[in-house]
C-alpha positions in Angstrom: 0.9 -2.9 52.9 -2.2 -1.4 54.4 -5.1 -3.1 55.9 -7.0 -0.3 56.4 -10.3 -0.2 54.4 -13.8 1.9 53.7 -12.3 4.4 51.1 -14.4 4.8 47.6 -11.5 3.6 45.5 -10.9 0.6 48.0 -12.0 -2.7 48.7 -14.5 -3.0 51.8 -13.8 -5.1 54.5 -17.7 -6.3 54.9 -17.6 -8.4 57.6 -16.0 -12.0 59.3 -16.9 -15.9 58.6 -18.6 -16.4 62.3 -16.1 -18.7 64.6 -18.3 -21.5 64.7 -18.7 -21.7 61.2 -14.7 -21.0 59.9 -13.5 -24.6 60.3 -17.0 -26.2 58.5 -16.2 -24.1 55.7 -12.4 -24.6 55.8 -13.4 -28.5 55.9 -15.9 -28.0 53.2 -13.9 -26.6 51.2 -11.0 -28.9 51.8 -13.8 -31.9 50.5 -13.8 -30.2 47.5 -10.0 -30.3 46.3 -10.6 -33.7 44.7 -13.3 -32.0 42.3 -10.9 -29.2 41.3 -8.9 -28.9 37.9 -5.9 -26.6 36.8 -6.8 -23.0 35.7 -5.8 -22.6 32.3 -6.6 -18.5 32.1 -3.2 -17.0 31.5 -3.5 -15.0 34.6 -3.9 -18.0 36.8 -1.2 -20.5 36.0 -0.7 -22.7 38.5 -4.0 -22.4 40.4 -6.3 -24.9 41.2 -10.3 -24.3 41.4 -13.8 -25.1 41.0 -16.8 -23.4 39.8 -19.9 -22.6 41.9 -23.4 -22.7 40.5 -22.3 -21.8 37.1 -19.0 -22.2 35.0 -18.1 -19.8 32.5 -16.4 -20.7 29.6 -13.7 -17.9 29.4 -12.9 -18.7 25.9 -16.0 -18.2 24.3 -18.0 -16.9 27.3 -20.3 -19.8 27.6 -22.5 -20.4 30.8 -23.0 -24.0 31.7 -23.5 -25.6 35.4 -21.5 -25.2 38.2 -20.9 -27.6 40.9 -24.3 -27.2 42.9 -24.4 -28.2 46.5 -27.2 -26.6 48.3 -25.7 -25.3 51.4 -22.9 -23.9 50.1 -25.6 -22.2 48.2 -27.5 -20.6 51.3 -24.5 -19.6 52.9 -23.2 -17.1 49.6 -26.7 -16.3 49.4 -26.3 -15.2 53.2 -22.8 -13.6 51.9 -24.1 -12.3 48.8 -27.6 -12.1 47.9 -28.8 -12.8 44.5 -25.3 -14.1 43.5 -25.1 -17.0 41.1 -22.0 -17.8 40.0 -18.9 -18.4 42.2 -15.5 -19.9 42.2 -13.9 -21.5 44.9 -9.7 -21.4 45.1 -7.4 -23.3 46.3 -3.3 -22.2 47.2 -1.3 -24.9 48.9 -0.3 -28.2 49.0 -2.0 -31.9 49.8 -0.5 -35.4 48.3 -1.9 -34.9 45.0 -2.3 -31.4 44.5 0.2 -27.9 44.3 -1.5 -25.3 43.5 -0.1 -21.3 44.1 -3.4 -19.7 44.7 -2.3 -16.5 42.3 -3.1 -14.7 40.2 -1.9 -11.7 38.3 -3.1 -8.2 37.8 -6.4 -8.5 36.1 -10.0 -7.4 35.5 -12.9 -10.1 35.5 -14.1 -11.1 32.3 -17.6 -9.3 31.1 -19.6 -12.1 32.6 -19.7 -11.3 36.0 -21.5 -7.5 37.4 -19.2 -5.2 38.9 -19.5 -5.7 42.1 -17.3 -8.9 43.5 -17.7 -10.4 46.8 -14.5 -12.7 48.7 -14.6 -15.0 51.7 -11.1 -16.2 52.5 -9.2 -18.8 54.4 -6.3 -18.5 55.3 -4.1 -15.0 54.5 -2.8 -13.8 51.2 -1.5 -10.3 49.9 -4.1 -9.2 47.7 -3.4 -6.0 44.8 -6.1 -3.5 44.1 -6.6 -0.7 42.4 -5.8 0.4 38.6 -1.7 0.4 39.3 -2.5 -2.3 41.2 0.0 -1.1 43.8 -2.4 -1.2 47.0 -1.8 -4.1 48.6 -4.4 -5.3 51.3 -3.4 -8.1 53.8 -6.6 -10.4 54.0 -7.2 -12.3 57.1 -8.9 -15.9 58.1 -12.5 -15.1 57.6 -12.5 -11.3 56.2 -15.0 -11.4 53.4 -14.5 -8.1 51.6 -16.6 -6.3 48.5 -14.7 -4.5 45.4 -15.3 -3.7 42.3 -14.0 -6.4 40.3 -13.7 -4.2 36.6 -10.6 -2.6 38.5 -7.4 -4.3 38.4 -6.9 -6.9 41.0 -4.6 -9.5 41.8 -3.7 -12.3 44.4 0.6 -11.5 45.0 1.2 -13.7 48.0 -0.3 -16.7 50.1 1.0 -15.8 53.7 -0.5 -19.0 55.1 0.2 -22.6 54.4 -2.7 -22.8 52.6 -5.6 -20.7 51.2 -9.1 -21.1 49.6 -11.2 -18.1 48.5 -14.9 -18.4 47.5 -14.9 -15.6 45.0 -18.9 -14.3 44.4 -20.5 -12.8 41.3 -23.9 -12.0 40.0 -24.0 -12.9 36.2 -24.3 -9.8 33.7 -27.6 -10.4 32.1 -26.7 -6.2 30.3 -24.2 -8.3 28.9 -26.2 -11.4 27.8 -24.8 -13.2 30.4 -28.7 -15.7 32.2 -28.7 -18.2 34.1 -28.6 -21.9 33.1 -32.5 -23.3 33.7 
């Protein structure tokens, strides 16, 4: 497992949650456990999360509202400007939920643009690259860039618990707007 990153065919390690602002977000997204639901995408059995801004519909690719809080907002603005559509993950346990946080070798559907953005909480083993063999160790804060048409997976939460606040622009080349 490697954790080195910067090459073209890797993911970019862009930067670190700032210390003072790690355990709001942790807390944040801890308030938000109640409002998740079981992901039903083949990939992600098991996994428990919650759109941001926008939900897509991965059935039919339809684009309704997200859950909307404004400064969860500002901050993946700050992360990721002129994103609009996130999804927020849980791995772990509480008293009423289990979720595993995985998810298997995949490429995101055709709504989002290429170009993915991660915060995450917590450490997991995360699988890049078209054999999907690269294996990148992400840390408590690292929020990392990668192109989210290659093959990608979550293998293995190392940490009791994990949340990832995955980031996306919507792909309007693909018919893909906003919801007004």
């Amino acid at each position: 497992m490697t954790t080195k990153y910067g090459h073209s065919t890797d993911i970019k390690l862009l930067s670190k949650v700032k210390a003072e602002t790690i355990e709001e977000l942790r807390a944040w997204c801890h308030s938000r456990i109640p409002d998740m639901t079981s992901d039903f995408s083949r990939y992600a059995k098991g996994r428990y999360r919650l759109w941001l801004f926008h939900e897509i519909d991965l059935r039919d690719g339809k684009v309704s509202r997200g859950y909307f809080e404004d400064r969860i907002w500002q901050f993946c603005q700050r992360v990721y400007p002129g994103c609009n559509v996130g999804l927020l993950t849980f791995g772990g346990k509480t008293p009423d939920v289990t979720s595993t946080g995985l998810i298997s070798p995949h490429r995101d559907h055709s709504y989002a643009s290429s170009i993915a953005r991660t915060v995450n909480l917590g450490s997991c083993v995360f699988g890049y690259g078209d054999d999907y063999h690269q294996q990148y160790q992400l840390n408590d804060g690292d929020i990392i860039e990668f192109n989210c048409k290659v093959l990608h997976s979550v293998q293995k939460i190392l940490s009791a618990e994990r949340f990832s606040i995955n980031l996306w622009q919507l792909n309007e080349n693909k018919g893909y707007f906003p919801v007004r």
